[in-house]
N, C-alpha and C positions, 0 to 999 in steps of 0.2 A: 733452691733444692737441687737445682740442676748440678751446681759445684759437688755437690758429696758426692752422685751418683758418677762423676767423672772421676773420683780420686781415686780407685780402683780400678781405673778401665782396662788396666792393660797387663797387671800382675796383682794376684792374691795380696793381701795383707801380713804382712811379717807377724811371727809368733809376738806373743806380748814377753817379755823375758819373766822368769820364773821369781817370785817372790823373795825379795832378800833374807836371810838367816828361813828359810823354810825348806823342808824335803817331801818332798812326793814317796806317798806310801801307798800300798795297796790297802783296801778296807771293803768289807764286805756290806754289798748295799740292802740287805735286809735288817742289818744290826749296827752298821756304823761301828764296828771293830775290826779288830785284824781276824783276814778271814782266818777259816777252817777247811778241812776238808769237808765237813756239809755245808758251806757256804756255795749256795747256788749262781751269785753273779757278785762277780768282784769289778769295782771301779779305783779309782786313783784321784789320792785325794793330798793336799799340803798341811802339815804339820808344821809345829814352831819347834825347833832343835830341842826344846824343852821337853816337852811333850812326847818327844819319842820312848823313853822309858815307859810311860804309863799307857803306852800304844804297845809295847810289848809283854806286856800282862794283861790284856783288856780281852782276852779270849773265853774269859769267864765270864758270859753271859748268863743268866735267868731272867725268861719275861714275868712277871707278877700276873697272878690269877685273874688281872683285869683284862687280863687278852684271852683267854680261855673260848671265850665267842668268837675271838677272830682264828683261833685256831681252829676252830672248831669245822672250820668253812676252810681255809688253807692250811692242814694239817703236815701238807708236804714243803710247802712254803719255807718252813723254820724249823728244821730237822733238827738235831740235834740230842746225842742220847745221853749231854748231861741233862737234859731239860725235859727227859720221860718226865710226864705225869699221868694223872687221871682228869681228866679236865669234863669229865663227867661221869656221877653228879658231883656237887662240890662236897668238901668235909661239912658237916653238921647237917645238912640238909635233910628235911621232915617232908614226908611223902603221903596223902591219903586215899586210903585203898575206900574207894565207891562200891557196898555190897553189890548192887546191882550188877556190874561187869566185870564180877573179878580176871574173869580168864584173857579180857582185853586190855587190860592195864600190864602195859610192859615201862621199864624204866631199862632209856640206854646208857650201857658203859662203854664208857671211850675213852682213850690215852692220845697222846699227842707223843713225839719225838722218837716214833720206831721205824721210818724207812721201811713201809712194809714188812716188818719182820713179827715172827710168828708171835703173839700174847697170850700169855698162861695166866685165865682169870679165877681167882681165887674167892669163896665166900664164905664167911666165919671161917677161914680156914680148911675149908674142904672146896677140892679141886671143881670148877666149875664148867671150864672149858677151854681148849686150845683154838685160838682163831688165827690168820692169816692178814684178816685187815684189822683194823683200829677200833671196832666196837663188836660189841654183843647186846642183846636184848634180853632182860629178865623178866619173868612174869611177878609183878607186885608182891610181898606177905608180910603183913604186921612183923613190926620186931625190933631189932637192934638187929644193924648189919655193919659188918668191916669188909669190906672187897677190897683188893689184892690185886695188881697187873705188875707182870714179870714177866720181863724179857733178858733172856742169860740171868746175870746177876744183878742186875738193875730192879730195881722194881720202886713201885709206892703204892700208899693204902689211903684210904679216907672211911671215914664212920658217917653210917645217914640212918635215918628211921624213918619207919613206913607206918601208920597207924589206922584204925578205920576211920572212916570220916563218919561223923554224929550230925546224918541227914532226920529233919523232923521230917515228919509225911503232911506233905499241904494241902488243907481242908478247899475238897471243890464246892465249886457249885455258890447258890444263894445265901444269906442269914437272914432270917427274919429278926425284926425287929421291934418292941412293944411297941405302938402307938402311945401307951398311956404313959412312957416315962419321958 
């Protein structure tokens, strides 16, 4: 053991020389593509001379709506304003409104991919609200809904439905019971 700990003793270790036929590219460490300008931490990575074309079209990222919870928590993380969405609630999703607390039942909308920038939310088409950060709060109502977030010309929509919920009322207390059956 003692021999390895001496092969260095007295100068660093020489670079390892750089991979035959490969080039060192920049690539953005949240996406593994050529960064962007919202690429927040760029690293340097080796490609095979082949591969360099389709490293220079690879700026076209989309995450699929399976990451929408991870956005949801790192919203600033993966900027990006081809990649506005509404990442809440999802398209089709069915909501039910409980009589008892209508006026407590709020459903949040939230977009991903705006840099802080200001969102114009839209409901059936009539103006809802301008916000500064990435969600707003609705209060609950039966129906068919399209919402709407636009920022500049960007925007996207999803459809959800909100219905009452069909609570029975549960019988308290004792039942008796015939003895004689």
């Amino acid at each position: 053991m003692s021999d390895y700990l001496h092969l260095h003793e007295h100068q660093p270790p020489a670079d390892f020389p750089p991979p035959a036929d490969m080039i060192k590219l920049p690539i953005c460490a949240n996406t593994g593509l050529k960064p962007t300008l919202s690429c927040t931490s760029v690293v340097q990575e080796y490609f095979s001379l082949k591969d360099k074309i389709a490293y220079e079209k690879s700026t076209d990222f989309h995450l699929s709506p399976m990451y929408d919870q991870w956005l949801e928590k790192e919203p600033q993380l993966y900027f990006n304003p081809d990649n506005f969405r509404i990442i809440s609630p999802h398209n089709g999703d069915l909501f039910l409104l409980y009589p008892a607390g209508e006026e407590q039942q709020k459903l949040e909308f939230k977009v991903s991919g705006t840099l802080n920038q200001s969102v114009d939310w839209w409901l059936n088409d009539q103006h809802l609200s301008t916000q500064s950060n990435n969600a707003i709060f609705w209060h609950l109502q039966p129906g068919n809904w399209k919402i709407e977030a636009r920022v500049g010309k960007i925007y996207d929509q999803i459809n959800f439905q909100v219905e009452l919920a069909n609570i029975q009322p549960k019988k308290q207390g004792f039942s008796v019971v015939d003895p004689n059956k």
